[in-house]
C-alpha positions as CSV (number, residue, x, y, z in Angstrom):
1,X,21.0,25.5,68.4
2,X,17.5,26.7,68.3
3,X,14.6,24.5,69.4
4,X,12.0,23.8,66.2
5,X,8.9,25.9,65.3
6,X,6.6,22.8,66.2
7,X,8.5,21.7,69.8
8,X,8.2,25.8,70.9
9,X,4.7,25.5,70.0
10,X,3.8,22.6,71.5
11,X,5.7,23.7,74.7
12,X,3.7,27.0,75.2
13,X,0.4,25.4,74.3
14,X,0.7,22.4,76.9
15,X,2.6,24.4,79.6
16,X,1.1,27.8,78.8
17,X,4.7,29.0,78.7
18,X,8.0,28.5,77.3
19,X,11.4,27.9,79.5
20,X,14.1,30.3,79.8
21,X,12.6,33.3,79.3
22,X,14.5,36.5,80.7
23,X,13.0,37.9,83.7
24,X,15.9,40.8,84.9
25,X,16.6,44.5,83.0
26,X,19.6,44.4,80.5
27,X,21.8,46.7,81.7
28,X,25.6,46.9,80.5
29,X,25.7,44.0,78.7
30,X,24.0,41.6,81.2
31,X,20.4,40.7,83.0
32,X,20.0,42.4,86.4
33,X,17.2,42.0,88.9
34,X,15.5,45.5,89.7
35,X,17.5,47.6,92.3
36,X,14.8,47.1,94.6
37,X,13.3,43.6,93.6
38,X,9.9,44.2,92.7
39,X,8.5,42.5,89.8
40,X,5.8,41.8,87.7
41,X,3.6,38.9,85.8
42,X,2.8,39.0,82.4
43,X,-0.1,37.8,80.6
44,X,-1.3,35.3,77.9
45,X,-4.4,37.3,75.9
46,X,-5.2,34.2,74.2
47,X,-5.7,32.3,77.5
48,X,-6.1,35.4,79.9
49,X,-4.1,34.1,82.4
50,X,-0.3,34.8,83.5
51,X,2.6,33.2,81.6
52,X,5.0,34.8,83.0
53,X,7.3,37.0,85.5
54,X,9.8,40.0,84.8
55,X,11.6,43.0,86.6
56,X,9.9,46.1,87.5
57,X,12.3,49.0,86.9
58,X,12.0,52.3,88.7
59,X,14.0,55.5,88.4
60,X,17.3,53.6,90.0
61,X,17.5,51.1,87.4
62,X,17.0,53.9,84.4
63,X,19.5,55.8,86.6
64,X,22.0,52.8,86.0
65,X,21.3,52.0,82.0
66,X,21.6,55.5,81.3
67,X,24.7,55.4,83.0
68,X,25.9,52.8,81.3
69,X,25.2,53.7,77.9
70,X,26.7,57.2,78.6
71,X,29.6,55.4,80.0
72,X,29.5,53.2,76.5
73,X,29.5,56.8,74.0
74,X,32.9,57.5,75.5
75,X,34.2,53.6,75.2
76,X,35.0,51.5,72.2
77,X,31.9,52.0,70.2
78,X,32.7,55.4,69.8
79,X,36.2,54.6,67.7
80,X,34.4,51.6,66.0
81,X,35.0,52.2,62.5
82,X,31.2,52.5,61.0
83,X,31.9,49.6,59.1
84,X,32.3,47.7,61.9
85,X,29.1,48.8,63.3
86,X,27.7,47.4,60.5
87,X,28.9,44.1,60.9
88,X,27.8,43.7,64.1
89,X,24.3,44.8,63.3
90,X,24.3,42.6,60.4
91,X,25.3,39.6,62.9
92,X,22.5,40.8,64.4
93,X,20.3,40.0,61.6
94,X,21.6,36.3,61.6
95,X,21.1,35.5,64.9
96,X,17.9,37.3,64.8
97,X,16.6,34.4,62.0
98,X,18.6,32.0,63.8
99,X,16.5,32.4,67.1
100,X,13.3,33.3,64.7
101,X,11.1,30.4,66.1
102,X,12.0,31.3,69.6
103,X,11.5,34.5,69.3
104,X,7.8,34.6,67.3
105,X,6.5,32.1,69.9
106,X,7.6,34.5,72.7
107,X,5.6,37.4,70.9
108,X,2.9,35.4,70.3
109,X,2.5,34.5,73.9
110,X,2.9,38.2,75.2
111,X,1.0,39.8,72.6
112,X,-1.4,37.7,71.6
113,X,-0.7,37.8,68.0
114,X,-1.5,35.3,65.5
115,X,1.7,33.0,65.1
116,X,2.2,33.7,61.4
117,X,1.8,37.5,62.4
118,X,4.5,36.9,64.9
119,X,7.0,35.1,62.4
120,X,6.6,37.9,59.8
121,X,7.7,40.7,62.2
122,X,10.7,38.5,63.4
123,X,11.5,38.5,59.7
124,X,10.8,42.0,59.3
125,X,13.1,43.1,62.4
126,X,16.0,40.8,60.5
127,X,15.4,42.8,57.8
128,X,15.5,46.1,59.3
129,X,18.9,45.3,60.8
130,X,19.8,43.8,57.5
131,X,19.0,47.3,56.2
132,X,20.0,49.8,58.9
133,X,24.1,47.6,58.7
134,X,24.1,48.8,55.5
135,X,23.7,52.4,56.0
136,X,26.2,52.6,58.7
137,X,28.9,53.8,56.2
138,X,27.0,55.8,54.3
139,X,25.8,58.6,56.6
140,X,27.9,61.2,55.3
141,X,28.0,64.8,54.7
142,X,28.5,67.8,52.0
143,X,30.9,70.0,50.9
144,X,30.0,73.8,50.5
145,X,31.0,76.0,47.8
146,X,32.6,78.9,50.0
147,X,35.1,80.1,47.4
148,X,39.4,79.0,47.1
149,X,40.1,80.2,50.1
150,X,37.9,78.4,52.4
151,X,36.6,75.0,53.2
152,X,33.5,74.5,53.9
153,X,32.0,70.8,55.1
154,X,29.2,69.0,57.2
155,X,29.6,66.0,59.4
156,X,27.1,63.7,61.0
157,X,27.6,63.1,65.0
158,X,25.6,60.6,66.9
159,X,23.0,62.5,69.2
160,X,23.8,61.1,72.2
161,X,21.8,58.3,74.4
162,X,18.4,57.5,72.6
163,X,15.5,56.6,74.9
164,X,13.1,54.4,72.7
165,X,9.3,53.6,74.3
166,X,8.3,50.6,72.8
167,X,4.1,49.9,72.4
168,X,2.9,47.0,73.2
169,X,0.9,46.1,70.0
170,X,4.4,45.4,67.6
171,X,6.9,45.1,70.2
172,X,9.9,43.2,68.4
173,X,9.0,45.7,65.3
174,X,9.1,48.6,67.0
175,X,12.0,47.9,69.1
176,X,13.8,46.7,65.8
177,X,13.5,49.9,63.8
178,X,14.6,52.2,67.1
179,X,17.4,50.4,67.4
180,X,19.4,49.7,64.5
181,X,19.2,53.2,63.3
182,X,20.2,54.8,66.7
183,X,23.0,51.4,66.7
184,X,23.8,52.4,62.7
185,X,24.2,56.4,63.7
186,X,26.6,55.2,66.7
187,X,24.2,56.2,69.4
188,X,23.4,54.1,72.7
189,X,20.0,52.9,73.3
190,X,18.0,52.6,76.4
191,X,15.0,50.6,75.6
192,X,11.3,50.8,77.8
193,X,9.3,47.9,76.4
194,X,5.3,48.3,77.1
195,X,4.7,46.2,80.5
196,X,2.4,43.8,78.6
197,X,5.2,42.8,76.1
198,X,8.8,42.9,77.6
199,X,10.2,39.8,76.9
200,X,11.3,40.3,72.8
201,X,13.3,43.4,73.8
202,X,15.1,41.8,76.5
203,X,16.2,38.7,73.7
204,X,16.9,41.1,71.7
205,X,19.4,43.4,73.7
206,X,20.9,39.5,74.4
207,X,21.3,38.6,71.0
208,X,23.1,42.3,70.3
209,X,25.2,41.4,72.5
210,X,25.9,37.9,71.3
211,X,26.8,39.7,67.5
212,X,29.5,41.7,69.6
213,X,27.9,45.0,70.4
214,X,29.7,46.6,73.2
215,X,28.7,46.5,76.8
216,X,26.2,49.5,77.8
217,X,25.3,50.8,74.3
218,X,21.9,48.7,74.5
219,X,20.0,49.0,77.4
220,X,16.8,47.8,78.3
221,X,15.2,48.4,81.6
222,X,10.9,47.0,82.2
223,X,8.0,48.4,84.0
224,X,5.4,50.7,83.8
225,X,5.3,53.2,82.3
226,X,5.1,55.4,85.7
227,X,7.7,54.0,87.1
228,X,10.3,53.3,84.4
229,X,9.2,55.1,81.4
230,X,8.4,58.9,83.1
231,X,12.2,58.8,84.4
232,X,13.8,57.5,81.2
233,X,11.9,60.6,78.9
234,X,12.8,63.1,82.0
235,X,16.2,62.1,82.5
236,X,19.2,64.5,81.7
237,X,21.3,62.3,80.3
238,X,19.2,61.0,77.5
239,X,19.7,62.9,74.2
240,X,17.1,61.8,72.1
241,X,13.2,60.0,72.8
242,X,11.6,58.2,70.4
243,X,8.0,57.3,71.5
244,X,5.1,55.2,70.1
245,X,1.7,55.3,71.7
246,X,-1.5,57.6,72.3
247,X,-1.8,61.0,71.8
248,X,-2.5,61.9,75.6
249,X,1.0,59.8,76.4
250,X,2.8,61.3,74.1
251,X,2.0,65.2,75.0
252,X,3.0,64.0,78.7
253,X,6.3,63.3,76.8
254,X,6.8,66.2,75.0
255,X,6.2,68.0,78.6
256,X,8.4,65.4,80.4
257,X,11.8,65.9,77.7
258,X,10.8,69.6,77.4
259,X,13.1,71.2,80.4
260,X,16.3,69.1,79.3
261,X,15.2,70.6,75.4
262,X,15.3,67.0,74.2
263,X,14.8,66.6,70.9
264,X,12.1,64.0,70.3
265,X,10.0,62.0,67.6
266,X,6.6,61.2,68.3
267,X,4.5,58.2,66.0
268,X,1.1,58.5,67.6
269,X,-2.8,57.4,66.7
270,X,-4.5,57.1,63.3
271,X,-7.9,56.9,62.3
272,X,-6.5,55.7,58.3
273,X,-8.6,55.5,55.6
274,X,-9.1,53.2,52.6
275,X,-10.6,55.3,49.6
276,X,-12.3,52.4,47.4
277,X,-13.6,53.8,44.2
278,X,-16.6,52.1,42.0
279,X,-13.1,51.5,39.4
280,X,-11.1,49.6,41.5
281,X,-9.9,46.0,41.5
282,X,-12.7,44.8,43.7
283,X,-10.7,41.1,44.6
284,X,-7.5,43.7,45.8
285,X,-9.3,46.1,47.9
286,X,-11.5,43.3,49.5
287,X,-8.2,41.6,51.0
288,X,-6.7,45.3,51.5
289,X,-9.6,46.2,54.0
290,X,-9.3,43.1,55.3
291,X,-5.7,42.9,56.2
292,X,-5.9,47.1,56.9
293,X,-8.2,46.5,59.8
294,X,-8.0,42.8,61.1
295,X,-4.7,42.0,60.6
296,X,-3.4,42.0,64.7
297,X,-7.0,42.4,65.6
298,X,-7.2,45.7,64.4
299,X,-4.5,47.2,67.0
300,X,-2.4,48.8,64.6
301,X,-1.8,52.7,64.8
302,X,-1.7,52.6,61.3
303,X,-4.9,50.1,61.0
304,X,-7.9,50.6,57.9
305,X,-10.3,51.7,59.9
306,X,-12.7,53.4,57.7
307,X,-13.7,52.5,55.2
308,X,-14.8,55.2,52.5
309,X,-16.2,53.8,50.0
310,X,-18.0,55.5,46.6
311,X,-22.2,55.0,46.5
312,X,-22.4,53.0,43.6
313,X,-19.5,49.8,44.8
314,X,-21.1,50.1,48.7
315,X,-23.7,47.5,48.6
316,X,-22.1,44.7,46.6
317,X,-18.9,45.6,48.6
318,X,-20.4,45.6,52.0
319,X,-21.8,42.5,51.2
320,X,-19.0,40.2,50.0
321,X,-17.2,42.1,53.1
322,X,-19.2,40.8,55.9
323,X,-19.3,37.5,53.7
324,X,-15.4,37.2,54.9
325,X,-15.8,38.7,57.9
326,X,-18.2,36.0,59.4
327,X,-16.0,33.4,58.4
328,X,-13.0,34.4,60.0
329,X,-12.0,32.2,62.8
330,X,-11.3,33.3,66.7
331,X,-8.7,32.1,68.5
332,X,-5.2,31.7,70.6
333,X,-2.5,33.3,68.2
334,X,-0.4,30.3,68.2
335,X,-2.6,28.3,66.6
336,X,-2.9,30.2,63.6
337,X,-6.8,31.5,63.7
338,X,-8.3,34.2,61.5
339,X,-7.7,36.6,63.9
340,X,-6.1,36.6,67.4
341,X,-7.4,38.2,71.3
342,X,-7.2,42.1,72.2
343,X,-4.3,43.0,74.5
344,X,-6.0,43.1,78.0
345,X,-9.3,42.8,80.0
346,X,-9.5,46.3,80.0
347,X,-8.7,46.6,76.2
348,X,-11.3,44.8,75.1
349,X,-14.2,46.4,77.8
350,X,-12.8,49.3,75.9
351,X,-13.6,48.3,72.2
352,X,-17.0,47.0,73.0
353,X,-17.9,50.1,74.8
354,X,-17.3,52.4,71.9
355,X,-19.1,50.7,69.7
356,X,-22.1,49.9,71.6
357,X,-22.1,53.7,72.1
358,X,-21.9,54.3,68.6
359,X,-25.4,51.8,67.9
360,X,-26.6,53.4,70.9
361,X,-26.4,56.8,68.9
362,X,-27.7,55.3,66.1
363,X,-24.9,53.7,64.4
364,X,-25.9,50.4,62.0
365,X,-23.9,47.2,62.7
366,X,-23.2,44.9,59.5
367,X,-20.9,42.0,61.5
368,X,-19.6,41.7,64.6
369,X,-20.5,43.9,67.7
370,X,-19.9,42.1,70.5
371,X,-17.6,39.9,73.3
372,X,-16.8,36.6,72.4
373,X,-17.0,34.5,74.9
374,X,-17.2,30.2,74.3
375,X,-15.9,27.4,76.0
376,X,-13.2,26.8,73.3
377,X,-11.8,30.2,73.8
378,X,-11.8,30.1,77.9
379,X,-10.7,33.3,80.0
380,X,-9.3,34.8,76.6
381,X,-10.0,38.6,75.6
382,X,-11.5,38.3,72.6
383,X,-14.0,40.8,70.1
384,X,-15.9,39.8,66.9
385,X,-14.6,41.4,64.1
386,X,-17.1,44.2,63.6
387,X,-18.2,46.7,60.5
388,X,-20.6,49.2,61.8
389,X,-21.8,52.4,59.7
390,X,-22.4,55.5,62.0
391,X,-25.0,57.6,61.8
392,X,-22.9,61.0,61.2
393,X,-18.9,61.7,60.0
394,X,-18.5,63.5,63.5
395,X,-19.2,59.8,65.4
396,X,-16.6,59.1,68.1
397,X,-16.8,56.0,65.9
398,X,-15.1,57.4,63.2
399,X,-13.4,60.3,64.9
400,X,-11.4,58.6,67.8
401,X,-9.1,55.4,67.5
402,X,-10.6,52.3,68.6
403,X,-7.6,50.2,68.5
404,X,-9.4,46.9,67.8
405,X,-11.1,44.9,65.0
406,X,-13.6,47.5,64.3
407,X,-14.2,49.3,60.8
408,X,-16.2,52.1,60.4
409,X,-18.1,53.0,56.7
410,X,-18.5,56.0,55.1
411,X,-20.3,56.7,51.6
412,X,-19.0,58.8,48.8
413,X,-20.4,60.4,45.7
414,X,-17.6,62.2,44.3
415,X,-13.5,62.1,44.3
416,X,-13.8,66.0,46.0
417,X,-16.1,64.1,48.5
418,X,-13.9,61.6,49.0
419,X,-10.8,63.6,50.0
420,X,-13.5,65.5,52.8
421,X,-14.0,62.4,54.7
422,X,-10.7,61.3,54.2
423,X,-9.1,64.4,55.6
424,X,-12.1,64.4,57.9
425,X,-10.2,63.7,61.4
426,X,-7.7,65.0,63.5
427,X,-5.5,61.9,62.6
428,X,-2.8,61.5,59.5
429,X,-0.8,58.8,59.5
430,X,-1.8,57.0,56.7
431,X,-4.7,56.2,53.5
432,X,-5.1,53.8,51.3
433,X,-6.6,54.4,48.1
434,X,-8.3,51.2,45.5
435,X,-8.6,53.0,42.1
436,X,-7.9,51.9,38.0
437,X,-7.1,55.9,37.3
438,X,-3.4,56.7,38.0
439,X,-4.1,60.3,37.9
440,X,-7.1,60.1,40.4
441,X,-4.8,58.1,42.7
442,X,-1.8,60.5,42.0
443,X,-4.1,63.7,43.2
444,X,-5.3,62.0,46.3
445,X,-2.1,61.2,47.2
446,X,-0.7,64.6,46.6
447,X,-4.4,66.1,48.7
448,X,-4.7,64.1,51.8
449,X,-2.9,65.0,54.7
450,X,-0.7,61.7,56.4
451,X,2.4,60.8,56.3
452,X,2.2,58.0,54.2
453,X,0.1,56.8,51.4
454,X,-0.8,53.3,49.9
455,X,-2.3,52.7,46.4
456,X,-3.8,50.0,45.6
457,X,-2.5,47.2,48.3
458,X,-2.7,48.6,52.1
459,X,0.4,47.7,54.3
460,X,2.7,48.2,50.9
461,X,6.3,49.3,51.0
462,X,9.0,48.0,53.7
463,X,11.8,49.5,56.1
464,X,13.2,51.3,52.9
465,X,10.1,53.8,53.5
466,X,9.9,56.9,55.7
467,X,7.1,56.6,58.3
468,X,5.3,58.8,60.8
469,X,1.9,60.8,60.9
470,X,1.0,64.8,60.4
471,X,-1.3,66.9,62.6
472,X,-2.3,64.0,66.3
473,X,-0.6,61.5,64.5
474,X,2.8,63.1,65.9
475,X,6.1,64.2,63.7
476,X,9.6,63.0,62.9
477,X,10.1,59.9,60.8
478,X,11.2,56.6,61.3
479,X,12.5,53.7,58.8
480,X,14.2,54.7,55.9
481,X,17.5,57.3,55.8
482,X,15.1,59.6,57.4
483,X,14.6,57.6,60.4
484,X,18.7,56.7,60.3
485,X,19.1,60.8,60.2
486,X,16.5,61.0,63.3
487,X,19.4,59.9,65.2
488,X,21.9,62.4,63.8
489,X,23.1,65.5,64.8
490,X,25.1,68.0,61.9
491,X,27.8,69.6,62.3
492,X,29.2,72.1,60.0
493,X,33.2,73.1,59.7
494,X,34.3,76.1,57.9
495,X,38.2,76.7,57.4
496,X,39.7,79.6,56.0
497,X,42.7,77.8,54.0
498,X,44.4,80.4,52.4
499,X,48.0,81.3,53.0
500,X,48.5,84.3,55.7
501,X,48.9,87.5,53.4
């Protein structure tokens, strides 16, 4: 049975860790020490200190998960009825609430999310297994109209062996809506979580297998991503890459799955923004910038984090917004703060040098700007949530992803103006737009380029809804059927039927 909420909690905070955590690759249905048996530490951001240890894979251990998962397309999951696949991801689901308490203390640890953050994507992975068991059956294909004498159909194969890089910022998430789909489509999975955050894949691979999945469909091998994650999205025998992460990482994948012709879906940066209009429902779109840029300390690809708001709201808006800003609260993510720590030392150097760039160039700051560093917080990495107007729409401010709890303003006079600075980077992932007119909201939603747009509550929608970004925000779609199709391949049968003349 799983241990209680409060006695996890209580465990990590007094020991700075929690027992039992899994420190080997998964690797046909069991944990493994790396082939040549390095490993690595992992660390706290709420305490900036070490919690942990776990493998560090190189190319021989992805050599031996890709063998096994290859070894597992040609085994018993391939004549599992879909059905059955089904039921073993929706077992899955169970023991994923089952474990729930375990699991969101373990994030919240590695990641340095906020606790309650933590709980709600344990729910949300449950969910997308939920969701993803459901569909297993009903990935089916068409009939074509070829005349009496022919027969003419489609059916939907598996791809192969899908690689899936898993970021660092939602790691149980992330991993969650990789693998059910590629699971619900029949595929095997070799999973590279971020070296910051391995530990929620790894439980979760155990607990696939615990529902009955078969040995060597789910895979999960960590390390860098030099060592581990170059030779999983260059090997031959993967069929499919799903990566989330940075622009520049992702074009080295592209290059890296290019000479096998791997087919691949990339979910990259944002620079989203929240269109707030003078006719909005100014209580809603205070909490929707709010959650859109803070939530997770702001390191969310999909994150808020302009805000472009019309001339005549700005002031009174600003001015409520840094009311709530300065009274969120700063600390480690299992005790529930306002807001959690930034991923890493080097994150958070990061963050504060882009913006002190930005005043250097002119930019105004309205809250925030700077490390915090007190004695309640310790050797934690943590940044004061920050709004900061820059001086011009082509800022690196506003033009380049910060990744952290920083929102940048811009000012609007009309709707035409409006859609301008929305579309005004090389981003498109996602906007948010605060309006009372249905057809103003409509148009913008038809007008700005991302792959996904929220009216009137940011962060709206579920696993039911495509996701993915236009133009550096990468291509392909995840969640929804689409992202079940992602790991599809179709093939088309024609038979002449008629009888020999």
């Amino acid at each position: 049975m799983s241990r209680t909420l409060d006695a996890l909690v209580g465990e990590a905070l007094a020991t700075g860790t929690i027992a039992g955590l899994p420190d080997g690759h998964f690797i046909d249905g069991r944990l493994v020490p790396s082939q040549s048996g390095a490993g690595m530490e992992s660390w706290d951001p709420g305490r900036g200190a070490v919690f942990a240890a776990f493998a560090a894979g190189e190319a021989a251990d992805v050599d031996a998960a890709v063998d096994a998962a290859r070894r597992a397309l040609k085994g018993r999951w391939r004549d599992l009825r879909p059905a059955e696949r089904g039921r073993i991801l929706q077992r899955a689901a169970a023991l994923i609430r089952e474990n729930a308490a375990r699991l969101a203390v373990a994030e919240s640890l590695d990641s340095g999310k906020r606790l309650s953050e933590a709980l709600g994507d344990v729910a949300g992975a449950a969910r997308c297994f939920d969701y993803y068991a459901g569909a297993c059956d009903k990935l089916q294909g068409d009939t074509m109209p070829l005349g009496r004498d022919h027969l003419g159909m489609t059916v939907h194969e598996p791809v192969g062996v899908a690689a899936q890089i898993i970021p660092w910022n939602y790691p149980i998430s992330t991993a969650a809506r990789g693998l059910a789909p590629a699971l619900a489509a029949g595929c095997a999975v070799v999973a590279k979580p971020a070296e910051q955050t391995p530990f929620t894949a790894l439980m979760l691979a155990a607990l696939l297998d615990e529902a009955g999945l078969p040995d060597g469909v789910c895979n999960v091998v960590t390390g860098t991503g030099r060592a581990a994650g170059a030779p999983l999205v260059a090997h031959p025998g993967v069929d499919h890459v799903t990566f989330t992460g940075s622009v520049a990482t992702g074009i080295g994948v592209m290059q890296a799955a290019a000479p096998n012709v791997t087919q691949v879906v990339l979910e990259l940066g944002g620079k989203s923004p929240v269109l707030v209009f003078g006719d909005c429902d100014v209580e809603s779109a205070l909490s929707g910038v709010m959650e859109a840029i803070y939530e997770n300390a702001g390191q969310i690809c999909s994150a808020g984090s302009r805000l472009v708001i019309e001339r005549g709201l700005r002031d009174a808006f600003l001015a409520r917004l840094v009311e709530r800003v300065e009274r969120l609260t700063l600390g480690h993510g299992l005790t529930n703060p306002g807001m959690g720590p930034v991923s890493s030392a080097a994150h958070l150097a990061r963050i504060d040098g882009m913006v002190s760039a930005a005043v250097g160039r002119g930019a105004r700051l309205h809250a925030g700007g700077f490390v915090v560093e007190r004695p309640d917080l310790g050797r934690g990495w943590f940044y004061a949530p920050t709004i900061v107007e820059p001086a011009a729409g082509s800022d690196a401010i506003v033009q380049d992803e910060v990744f952290g709890p920083v929102l940048a303003v811009q000012t609007f006079d009309t709707e035409e103006e409006a859609l301008a600075l929305a579309n005004g980077t090389p981003y498109g992932l996602v906007a948010g737009v605060y309006t009372g007119d249905f057809g103003r909201a409509h148009r913008l939603a038809r007008d700005i380029d991302a792959g996904q747009i929220y009216i009137n509550e940011y962060f709206a929608g579920g696993i039911e809804m495509p996701f993915g970004g236009n133009r550096l925000s990468g291509f392909g779609r995840e969640k929804g059927l689409e992202g079940l199709r992602s790991y599809s391949r179709v093939k088309s049968i024609a038979a002449r039927i008629a009888r020999p003349a």
